[in-house]
C-alpha positions as CSV (number, residue, x, y, z in Angstrom):
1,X,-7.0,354.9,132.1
2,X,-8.6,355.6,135.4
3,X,-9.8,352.0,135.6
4,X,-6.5,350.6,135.5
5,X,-5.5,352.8,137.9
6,X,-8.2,352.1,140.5
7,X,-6.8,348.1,139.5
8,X,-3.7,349.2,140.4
9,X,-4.4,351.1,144.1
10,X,-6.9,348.2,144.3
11,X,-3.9,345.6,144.1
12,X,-1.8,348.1,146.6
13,X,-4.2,348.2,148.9
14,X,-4.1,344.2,148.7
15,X,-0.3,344.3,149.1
16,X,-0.5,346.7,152.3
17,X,-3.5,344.5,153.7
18,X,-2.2,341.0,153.1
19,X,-2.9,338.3,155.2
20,X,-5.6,340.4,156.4
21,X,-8.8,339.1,154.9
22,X,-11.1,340.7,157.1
23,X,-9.8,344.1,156.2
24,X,-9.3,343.5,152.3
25,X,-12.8,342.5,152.2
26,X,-14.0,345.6,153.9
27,X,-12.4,347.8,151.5
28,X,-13.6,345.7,148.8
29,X,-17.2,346.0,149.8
30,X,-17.4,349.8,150.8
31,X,-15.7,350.4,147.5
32,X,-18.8,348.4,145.9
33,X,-21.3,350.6,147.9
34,X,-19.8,353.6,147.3
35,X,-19.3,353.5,143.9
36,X,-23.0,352.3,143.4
37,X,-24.3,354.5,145.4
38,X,-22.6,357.2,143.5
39,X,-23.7,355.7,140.4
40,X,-27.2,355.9,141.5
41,X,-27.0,359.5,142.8
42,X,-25.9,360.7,139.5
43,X,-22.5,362.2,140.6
44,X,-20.5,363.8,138.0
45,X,-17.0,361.7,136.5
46,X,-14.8,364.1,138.6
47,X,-16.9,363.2,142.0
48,X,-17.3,359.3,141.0
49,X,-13.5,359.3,140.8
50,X,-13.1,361.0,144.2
51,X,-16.3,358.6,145.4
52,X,-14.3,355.8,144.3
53,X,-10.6,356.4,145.3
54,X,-11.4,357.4,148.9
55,X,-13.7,354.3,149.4
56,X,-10.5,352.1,148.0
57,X,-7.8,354.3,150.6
58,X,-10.5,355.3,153.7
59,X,-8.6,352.9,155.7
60,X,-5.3,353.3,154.5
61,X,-4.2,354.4,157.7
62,X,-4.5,351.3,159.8
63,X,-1.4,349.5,159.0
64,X,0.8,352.4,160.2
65,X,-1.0,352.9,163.4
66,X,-0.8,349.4,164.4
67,X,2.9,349.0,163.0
68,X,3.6,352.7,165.2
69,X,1.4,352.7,168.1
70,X,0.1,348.9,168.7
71,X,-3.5,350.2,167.9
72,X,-5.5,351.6,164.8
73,X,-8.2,354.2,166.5
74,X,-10.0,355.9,164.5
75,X,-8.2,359.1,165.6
76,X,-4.7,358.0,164.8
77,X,-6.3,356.2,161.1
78,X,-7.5,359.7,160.4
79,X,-3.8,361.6,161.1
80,X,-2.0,358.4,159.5
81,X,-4.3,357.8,156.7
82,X,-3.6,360.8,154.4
83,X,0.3,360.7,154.1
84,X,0.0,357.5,153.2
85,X,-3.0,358.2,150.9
86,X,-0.8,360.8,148.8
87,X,2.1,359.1,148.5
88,X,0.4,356.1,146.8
89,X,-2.0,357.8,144.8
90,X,0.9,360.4,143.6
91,X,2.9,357.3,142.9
92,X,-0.2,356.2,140.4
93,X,-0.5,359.8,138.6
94,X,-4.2,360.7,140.4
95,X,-4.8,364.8,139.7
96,X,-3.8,367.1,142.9
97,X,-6.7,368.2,143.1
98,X,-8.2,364.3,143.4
99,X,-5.5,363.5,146.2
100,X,-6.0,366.6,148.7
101,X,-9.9,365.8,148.2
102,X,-9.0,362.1,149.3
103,X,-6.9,362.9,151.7
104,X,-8.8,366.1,153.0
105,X,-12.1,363.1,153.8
106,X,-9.2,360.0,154.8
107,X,-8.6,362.9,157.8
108,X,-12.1,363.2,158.8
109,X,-13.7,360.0,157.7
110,X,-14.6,359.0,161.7
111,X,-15.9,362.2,162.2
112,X,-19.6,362.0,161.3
113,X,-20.0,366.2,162.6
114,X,-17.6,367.0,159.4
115,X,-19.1,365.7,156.4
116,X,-19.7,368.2,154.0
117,X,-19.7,367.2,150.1
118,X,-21.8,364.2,148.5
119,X,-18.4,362.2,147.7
120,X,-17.8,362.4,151.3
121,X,-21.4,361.7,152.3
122,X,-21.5,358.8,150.2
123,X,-17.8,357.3,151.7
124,X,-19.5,357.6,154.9
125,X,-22.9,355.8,154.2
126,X,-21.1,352.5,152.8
127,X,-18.5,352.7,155.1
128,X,-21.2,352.6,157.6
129,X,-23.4,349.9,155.6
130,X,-20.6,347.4,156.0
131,X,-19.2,347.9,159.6
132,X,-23.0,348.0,160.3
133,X,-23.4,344.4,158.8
134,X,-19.6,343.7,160.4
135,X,-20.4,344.4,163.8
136,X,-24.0,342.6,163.7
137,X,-25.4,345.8,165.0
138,X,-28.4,346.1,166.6
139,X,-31.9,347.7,164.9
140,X,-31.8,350.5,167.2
141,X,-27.5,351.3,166.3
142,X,-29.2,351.2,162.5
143,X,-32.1,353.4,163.7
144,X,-30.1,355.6,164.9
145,X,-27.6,356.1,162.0
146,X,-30.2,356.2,159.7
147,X,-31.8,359.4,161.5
148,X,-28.6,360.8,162.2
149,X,-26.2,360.3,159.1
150,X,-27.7,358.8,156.5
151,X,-28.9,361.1,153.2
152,X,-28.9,360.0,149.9
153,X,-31.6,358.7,148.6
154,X,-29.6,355.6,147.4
155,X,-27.9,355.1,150.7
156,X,-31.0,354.8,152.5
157,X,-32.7,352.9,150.5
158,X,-29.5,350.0,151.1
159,X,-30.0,350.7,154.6
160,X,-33.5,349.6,154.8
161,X,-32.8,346.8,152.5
162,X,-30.2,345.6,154.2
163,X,-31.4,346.0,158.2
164,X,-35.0,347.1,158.4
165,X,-36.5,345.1,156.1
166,X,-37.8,342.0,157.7
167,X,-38.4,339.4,155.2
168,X,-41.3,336.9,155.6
169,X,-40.3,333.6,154.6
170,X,-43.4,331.9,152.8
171,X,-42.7,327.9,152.9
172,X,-42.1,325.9,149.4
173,X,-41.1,328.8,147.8
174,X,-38.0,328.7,146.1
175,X,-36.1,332.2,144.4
176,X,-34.8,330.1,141.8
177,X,-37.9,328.6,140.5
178,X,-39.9,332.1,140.7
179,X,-40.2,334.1,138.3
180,X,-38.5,337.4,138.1
């Protein structure tokens, strides 16, 4: 049940977002972060869910700032974001409990001093991971998060991967040829 569910908001989130590739692919990709990351830190079904919900939704909040104010800050996606967060995921039949968690990290999701909770830790690191990669950020922008916001285990472990990990290229070598 709560996969088709997540199909659905997936597909609302599409709807809200369309023609707007560059932001349904960011929600698409921190969704895949989060939920892996939350996958590798073990979290319990009722924080995967949350994990997973808020990662589909943590921008939900743009469209109606631009539509209302000609701009989508981060300040005005955080007091945006979470009526339009509970009215779609009431719509779907997500637990109250679920949506006020959602909501409560939607609200706060910009402001790194707030996190509390590893469902909102984790939104944070793969939110980062992406806009990080998005923005072409510099090693020392990465340095810094990764001292300053990044815990899991998981999360930093992408982060390294992803940024810090400079890869020697060996000539004639070929990945698909190698074995594995």
């Amino acid at each position: 049940m709560e996969h088709m569910r997540h199909n659905q908001l997936i597909n609302s989130m599409i709807t809200l977002f369309e023609g707007d590739a560059r932001r349904i692919n960011h929600f698409l990709k921190v969704y895949a972060f989060a939920k892996t990351i939350a996958e590798q830190e073990l979290l319990g079904p009722d924080l995967q869910e949350i994990v997973e919900v808020v990662a589909i939704t943590h921008d939900i909040g743009i469209r109606v700032s631009e539509d209302t104010y000609g701009t989508s800050n981060a300040t005005l996606q955080q007091t945006e974001g979470p009526p339009v967060a509970r009215e779609l995921l009431t719509s779907l039949g997500y637990d109250s409990n679920l949506i006020e968690r959602v909501c409560h990290i939607i609200s706060l999701h910009h402001t790194y001093s707030a996190i509390e909770g590893k469902d909102f830790q984790i939104l944070v690191e793969a939110d980062l991971l992406v806009n990080l990669d998005e923005k072409h950020s510099e090693e020392t922008q990465v340095r810094s998060m990764q001292e300053k916001i990044f815990k899991t285990p998981t999360g930093l472990r992408y982060l390294e991967a992803l940024f810090l990990h400079h890869r020697r290229s060996v000539p004639g070598t070929n990945l698909l040829s190698s074995p594995i």
